[in-house]
VODRENSE-721160 format. One record per residue (C-alpha): y, z, x; residue in one letter. Coordinates in steps of 0.25 Angstrom, whole numbers, plus 5000, padded with zeros to 4 digits. Layout:
BEGIN
YZXA
...
***
This chain:
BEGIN
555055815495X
554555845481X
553355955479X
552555835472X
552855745483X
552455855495X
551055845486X
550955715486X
551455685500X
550355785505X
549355715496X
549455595501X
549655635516X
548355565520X
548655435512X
549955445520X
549455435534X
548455325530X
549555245524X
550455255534X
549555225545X
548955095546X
547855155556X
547255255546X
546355195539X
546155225524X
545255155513X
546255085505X
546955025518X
545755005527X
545254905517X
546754855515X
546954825529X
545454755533X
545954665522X
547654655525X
547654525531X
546854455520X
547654515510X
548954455515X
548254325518X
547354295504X
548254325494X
547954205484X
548054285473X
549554315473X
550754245466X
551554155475X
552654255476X
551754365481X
550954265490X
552354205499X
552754365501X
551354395507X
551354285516X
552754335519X
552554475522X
551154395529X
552254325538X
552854435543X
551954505546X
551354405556X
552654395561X
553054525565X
554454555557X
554454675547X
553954655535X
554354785528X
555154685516X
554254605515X
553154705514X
553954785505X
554154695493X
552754615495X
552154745493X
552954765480X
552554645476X
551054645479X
551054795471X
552054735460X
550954625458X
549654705459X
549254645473X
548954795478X
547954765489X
548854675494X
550154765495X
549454865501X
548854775512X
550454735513X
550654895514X
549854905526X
550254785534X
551654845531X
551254995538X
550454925549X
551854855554X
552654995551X
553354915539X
554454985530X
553855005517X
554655045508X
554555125496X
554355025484X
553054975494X
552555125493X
552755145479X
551954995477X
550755055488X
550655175478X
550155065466X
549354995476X
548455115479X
548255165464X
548055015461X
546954975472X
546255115477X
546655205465X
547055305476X
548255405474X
547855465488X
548455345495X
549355335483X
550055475486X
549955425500X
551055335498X
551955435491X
551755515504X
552455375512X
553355375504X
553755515506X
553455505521X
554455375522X
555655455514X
555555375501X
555455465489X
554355425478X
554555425463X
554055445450X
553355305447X
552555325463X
551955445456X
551655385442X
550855275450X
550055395458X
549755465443X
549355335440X
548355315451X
547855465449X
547655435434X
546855295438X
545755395445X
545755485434X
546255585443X
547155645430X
547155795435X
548055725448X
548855665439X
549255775430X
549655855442X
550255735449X
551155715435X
551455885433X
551855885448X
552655795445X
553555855435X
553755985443X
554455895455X
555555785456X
554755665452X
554455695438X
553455635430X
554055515421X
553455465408X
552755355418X
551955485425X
551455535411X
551155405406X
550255365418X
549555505418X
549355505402X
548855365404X
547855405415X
547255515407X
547055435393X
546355315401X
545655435408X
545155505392X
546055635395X
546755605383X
546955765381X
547555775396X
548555675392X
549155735378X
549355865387X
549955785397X
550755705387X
551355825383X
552055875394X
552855735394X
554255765391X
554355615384X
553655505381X
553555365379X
552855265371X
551955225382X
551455385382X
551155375368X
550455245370X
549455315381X
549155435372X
548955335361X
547955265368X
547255375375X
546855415361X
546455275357X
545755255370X
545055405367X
544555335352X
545455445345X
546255345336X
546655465327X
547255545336X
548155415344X
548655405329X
549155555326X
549555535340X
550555435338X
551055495326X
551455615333X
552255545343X
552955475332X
553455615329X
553455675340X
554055575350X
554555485342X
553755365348X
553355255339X
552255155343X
552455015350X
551454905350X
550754945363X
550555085354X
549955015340X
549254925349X
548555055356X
548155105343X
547654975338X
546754965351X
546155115350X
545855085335X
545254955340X
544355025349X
543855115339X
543455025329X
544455055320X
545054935318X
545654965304X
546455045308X
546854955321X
547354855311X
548154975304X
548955005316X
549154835318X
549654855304X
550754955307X
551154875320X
551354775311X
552154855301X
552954915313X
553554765316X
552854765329X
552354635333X
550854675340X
550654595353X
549354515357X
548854655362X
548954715348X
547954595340X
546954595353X
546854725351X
546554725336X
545754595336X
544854655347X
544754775337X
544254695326X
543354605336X
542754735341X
542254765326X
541854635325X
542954605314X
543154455317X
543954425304X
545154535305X
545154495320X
545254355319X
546354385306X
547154465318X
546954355328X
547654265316X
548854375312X
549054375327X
549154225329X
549954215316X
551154305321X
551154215335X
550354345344X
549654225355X
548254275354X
547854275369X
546554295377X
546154445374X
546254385357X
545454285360X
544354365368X
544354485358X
544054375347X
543054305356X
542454445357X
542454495343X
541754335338X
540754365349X
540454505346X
540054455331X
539154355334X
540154235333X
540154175345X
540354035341X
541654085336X
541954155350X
541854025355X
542553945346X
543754055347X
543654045361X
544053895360X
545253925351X
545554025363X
545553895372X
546353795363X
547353895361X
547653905377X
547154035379X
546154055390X
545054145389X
545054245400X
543554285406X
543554405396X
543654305385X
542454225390X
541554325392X
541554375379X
541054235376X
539954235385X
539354365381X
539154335368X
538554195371X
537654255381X
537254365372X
536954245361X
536154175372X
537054065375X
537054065388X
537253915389X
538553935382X
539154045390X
538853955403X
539853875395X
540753975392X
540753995407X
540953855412X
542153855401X
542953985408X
542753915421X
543153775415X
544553865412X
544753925425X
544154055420X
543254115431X
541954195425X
541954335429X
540654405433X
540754465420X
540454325414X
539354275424X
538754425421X
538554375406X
537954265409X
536954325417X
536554415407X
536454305396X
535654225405X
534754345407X
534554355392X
534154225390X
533154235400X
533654145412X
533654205423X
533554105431X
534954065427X
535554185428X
534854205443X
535654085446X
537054125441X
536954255448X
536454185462X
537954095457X
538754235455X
538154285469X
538354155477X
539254095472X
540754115475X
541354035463X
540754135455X
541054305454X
540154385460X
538954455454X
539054615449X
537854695447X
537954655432X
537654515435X
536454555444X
535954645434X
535954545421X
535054465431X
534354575435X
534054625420X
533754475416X
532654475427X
532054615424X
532054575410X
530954455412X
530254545422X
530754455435X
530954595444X
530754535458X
532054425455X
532654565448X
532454615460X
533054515469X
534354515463X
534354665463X
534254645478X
535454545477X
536354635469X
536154745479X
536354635490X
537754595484X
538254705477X
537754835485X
537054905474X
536554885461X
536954965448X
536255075441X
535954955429X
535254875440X
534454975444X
533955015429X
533754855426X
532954845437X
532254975433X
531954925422X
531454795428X
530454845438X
529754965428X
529454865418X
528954765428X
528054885433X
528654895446X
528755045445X
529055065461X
530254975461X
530655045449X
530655185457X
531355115468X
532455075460X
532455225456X
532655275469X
533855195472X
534855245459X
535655385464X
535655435450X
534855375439X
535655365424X
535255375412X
534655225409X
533955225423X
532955345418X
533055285405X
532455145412X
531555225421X
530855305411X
530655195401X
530055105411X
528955215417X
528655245403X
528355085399X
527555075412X
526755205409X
527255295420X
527755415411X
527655515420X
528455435430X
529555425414X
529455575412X
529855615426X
531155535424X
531355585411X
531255725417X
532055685429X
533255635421X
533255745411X
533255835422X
534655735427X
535955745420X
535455625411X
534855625396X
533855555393X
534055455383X
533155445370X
532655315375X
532355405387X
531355515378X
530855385369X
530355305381X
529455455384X
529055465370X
528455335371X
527755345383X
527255465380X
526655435366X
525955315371X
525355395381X
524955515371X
525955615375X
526255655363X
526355795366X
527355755377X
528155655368X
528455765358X
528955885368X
529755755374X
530355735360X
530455905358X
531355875371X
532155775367X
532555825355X
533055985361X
533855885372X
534555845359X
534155705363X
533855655348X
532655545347X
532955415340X
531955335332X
531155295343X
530955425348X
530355475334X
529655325334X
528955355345X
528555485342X
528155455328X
527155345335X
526755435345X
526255565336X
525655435325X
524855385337X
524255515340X
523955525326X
525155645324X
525555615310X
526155745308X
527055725320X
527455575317X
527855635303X
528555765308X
529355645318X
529755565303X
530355685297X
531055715311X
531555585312X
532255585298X
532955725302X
533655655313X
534155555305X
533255455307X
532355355301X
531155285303X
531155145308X
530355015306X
529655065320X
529455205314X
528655155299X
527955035309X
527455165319X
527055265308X
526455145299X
525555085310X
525255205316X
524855285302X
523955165299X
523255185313X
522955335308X
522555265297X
523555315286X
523755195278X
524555275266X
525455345276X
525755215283X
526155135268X
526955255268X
527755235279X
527755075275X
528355095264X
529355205269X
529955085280X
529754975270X
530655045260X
531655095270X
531954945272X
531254935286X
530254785282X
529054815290X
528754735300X
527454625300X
526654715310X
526954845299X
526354755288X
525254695295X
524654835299X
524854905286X
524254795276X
523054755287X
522654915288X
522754895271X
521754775271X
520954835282X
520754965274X
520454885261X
521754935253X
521954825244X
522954925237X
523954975249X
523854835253X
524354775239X
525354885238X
525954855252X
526054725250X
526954735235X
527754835244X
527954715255X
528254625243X
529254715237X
530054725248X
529954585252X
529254615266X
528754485271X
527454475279X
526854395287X
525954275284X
524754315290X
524754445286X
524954405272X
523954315270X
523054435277X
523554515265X
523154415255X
521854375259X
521454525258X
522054535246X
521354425240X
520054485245X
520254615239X
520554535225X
521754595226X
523354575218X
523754465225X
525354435220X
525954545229X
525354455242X
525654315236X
527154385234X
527054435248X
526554275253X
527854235245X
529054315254X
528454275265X
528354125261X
529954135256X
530354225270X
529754105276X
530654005269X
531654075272X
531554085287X
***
């Protein structure tokens, strides 16, 4: 026996007595054998070929005569065709009647394990049998244990694994490198498999190919190109198809889509001829960037040089029309689909339904939905879970009550997930119906075992700002570790129901956690605190924010700026302005409203033109509630003259107001013998913005 299969013998000592004994019990086979005889007697799902040789091997075993033949090969076949559960259920009928099991049956058992338990324990197991039963097993048993080891992330197994195999008689193949460079590229060790690729005495295309594309996957298109270039040279390995069409796909995905087209080009140049695979891929490039006219000038150059657009063409089109508001397009491509005899898959229909739900034409995506079944497409949970949500934003709930009582009761239809429960959920807090909330948080919990952490917040969310702060701290109670939005949602709703003692103890409590608060998290403080006249706390609040390098956005400087104004601060509100502009920010329609109103509370009227006239001319068009309180505090001052000049200045820029107020304008004007051509002028827009409309 080799040193490397003493080690994996011992290793898989335990997994050796549990498969060789029937008696032990062991969690892949106790749930195998509770379910063996329904197995091997519901097996709809099979080809005829693989259904006559079950009920075979089901023959013989009832008859008593050996079934080692039969059991060997059905067990080949069932791995050969993915039935997995079902061979090992073969397996241990075999064991329990002290069968023969030969060695091809052993090497399939190995598959079966990686495939349905992703565990190498049992895995190694069965090279321990095999050893145990005087067969000798090889390099391709192994590749499928690296393979299983890489599936768990378990890459520092692998990597000793794959050395110690190259210091005994079963070498490493190309296959063993492959699989572990694939493993840790999928994993993001893009840097562990370079090293790895190193010690590779040769390669082969298929190696390049998963270097290439762990450096598309990692966003580092450069890099995948100088790599490629220097296997020219270095190895001597020119690019397939399947390589260009790697590179077209890592370009895709980054948005750079020029230079996608550039690599399409040289295929072209190259005299290969690019598959179905190699158009999706570019067409979904341009469909991602919302480029309908090169992709739908690709669907054409495809079509033309006799590539059969099939249904993942058809869906990225479909997306790409929906994604830029053409949904009548969608749907209209979607017919061509139909007439040209390629059937949507459910991928291809939900894309349609969640761009008519998110229009708000629900009706139509019920349509869409009686249309898949008309064609033998069954709805997935994915496409009941739209319609839910898009019934939930229209507002009828009772509807959507109704199709989720169908999804739970009714066995035509797929069974609910915590999404479908939480878009009703959501809909029902939303208009404020908690208690019905309520029952069908009870229902989830009843069906599925547990809610999830969004559950929990939704319904956080629902009962603070219903008021119901005790069910709010019951709910609180029950989530092990809180993240991030769930203090978010917490602090937020105890500040809006007034309990800021209750927010800051929170805010304290998960500052003192692993988590950050969020600038949404300081704002909703700095709020709360200015509106109670803690401005002395708002500020050492904001002090902290900014040395936890937390950087406050325009509505934390908003709410300061309002805050110091309202407690009459002008020198602070001023000090904010300045502060504001040296973090590369600029004031907003909400900032010149907030200074503008609340310099003419102080009574300020020249600083709050100032401030006008700053937002007018950095194109922000005040709104009628900005104009309304600066030209009423003009007249209710008696100045005739501020009052003309705003209202040339409103002219000039074509601001139009509303009626009322300018009629208010004009009879003060008018009282006050004042130019009246600036009004009159100001009477015109308005009447031609209303022609317009």
């Amino acid at each position: 026996m080799t040193s490397a299969a003493a080690k994996l013998s011992r290793r898989g000592a335990l997994g050796t007595r549990r498969l060789l004994n029937p008696n032990l019990t062991s969690p892949p086979f106790s749930e195998t054998e509770t379910k063996t005889k329904s197995l091997l007697s519901d097996f709809q799902n099979l080809n005829p070929q693989l259904k006559n040789a079950v009920s075979h091997f089901q023959q013989a075993l009832n008859s008593g005569v050996s079934i080692s033949p039969l059991g060997n090969n059905l067990i080949t076949s069932l791995v050969r065709s993915r039935n997995h559960k079902l061979a090992l259920s073969v397996y241990r009928k075999m064991l329990e009647t002290n069968a023969f099991i030969n060695f091809v049956s052993l090497s399939g058992l190995l598959e079966c394990f990686i495939q349905l338990h992703h565990n190498t324990n049992f895995a190694v197991g069965v090279l321990a049998v095999m050893l145990k039963r005087g067969f000798t097993f090889n390099v391709y048993n192994v590749n499928i244990i690296l393979k299983g080891l890489c599936k768990n992330l378990e890459f520092g197994k692998a990597l000793t694994l794959l050395r110690d195999m190259k210091l005994n008689s079963i070498g490493p193949d190309v296959v063993s490198y492959n699989t572990v460079l694939r493993g840790l590229c999928e994993g993001k060790e893009l840097e562990k498999a370079l090293e790895l690729a190193k010690e590779m005495d040769s390669w082969s295309l298929v190696t390049c190919g998963i270097l290439v594309d762990g450096f598309c996957k990692d966003g580092k298109m450069g890099e995948a190109m100088d790599f490629l270039k220097e296997m020219r040279v270095s190895k001597g390995l020119e690019p397939d198809l399947v390589l260009y069409t790697t590179l077209i796909r890592g370009f895709c995905d980054c948005g750079e889509v020029d230079r996608a087209k550039e690599v399409f080009d040289e295929v072209m140049e190259k005299g290969f001829s690019p598959s179905a695979i190699t158009y999706n891929t570019l067409i979904q490039g341009f469909c991602k960037l919302g480029q309908m006219r090169e992709a739908s000038e690709m669907f054409q150059v495809m079509k033309e040089r006799g590539v059969r657009p099939n249904v993942y063409t058809y869906t990225g089109l479909i997306g790409g029309l929906c994604g830029v508001g053409k949904t009548k397009e969608a749907l209209q491509l979607l017919n061509l689909m139909l007439e040209n005899g390629e059937e949507p898959n459910v991928v291809t229909y939900n894309v349609i339904l969640t761009k008519l739900c998110k229009d708000g034409l629900v009706g139509e995506a019920l349509e869409v939905v009686e249309l898949m079944k008309k064609r033998g497409t069954r709805p997935d949970i994915i496409a009941y879970n739209i319609l839910l949500g898009g019934l939930c934003a229209k507002g009828e709930l009772e509807e959507a009550s109704k199709l989720l009582c169908l999804l739970v009761n009714d066995r035509n239809y797929p069974d609910p997930d915590v999404r479908s429960f939480n878009a009703l959920i959501h809909g029902l807090c939303e208009e404020n119906n908690l208690p019905e909330a309520l029952e069908f948080y009870d229902l989830l919990v009843e069906r599925l075992g547990a809610a999830d952490i969004v559950t929990t917040n939704i319904l956080l969310k629902g009962t603070l700002k219903s008021g119901d702060v005790k069910k709010a701290i019951e709910l609180w109670k029950q989530i092990p570790v809180p993240n991030s939005d769930i203090y978010s949602t917490m602090i937020d709703g105890f500040c809006k129901t007034g309990m800021l003692n209750v927010a800051k103890g929170l805010f304290c409590k998960m500052r003192g956690s692993e988590l950050r608060p969020s600038v949404y998290d300081y704002n909703c403080l700095f709020s709360s605190l200015c509106k109670e006249g803690s401005l002395d706390q708002a500020w050492r609040l904001f002090e902290e924010m900014q040395r936890d390098d937390s950087l406050p956005d325009i509505v934390s400087f908003n709410i300061m700026i309002d805050g110091s104004l309202r407690a009459g601060d002008i020198e602070s509100a001023e000090s904010l302005l300045v502060e504001m502009s040296q973090a590369g920010l600029s004031p907003d329609l909400f900032t010149y409203s907030k200074l503008i109103n609340r310099f003419l509370k102080l009574g300020y009227l020249d600083e709050a033109i100032g401030y006008f006239d700053k937002m007018v001319e950095s194109g922000f068009e005040p709104d009628a509630h900005i104009c309304d309180s600066v030209l009423k505090y003009c007249i209710s001052q008696g100045d005739s003259d501020k009052l003309r000049e705003l209202v040339e200045k409103l002219v000039e820029k074509d601001i139009v107001l509303d009626k009322e107020l300018t009629c208010t304008v004009m009879e003060y004007m008018c009282s006050s013998s004042g130019n009246m051509d600036p009004v009159r002028r100001l009477l015109s827009i308005a009447n031609d913005k209303e022609k317009r409309d």
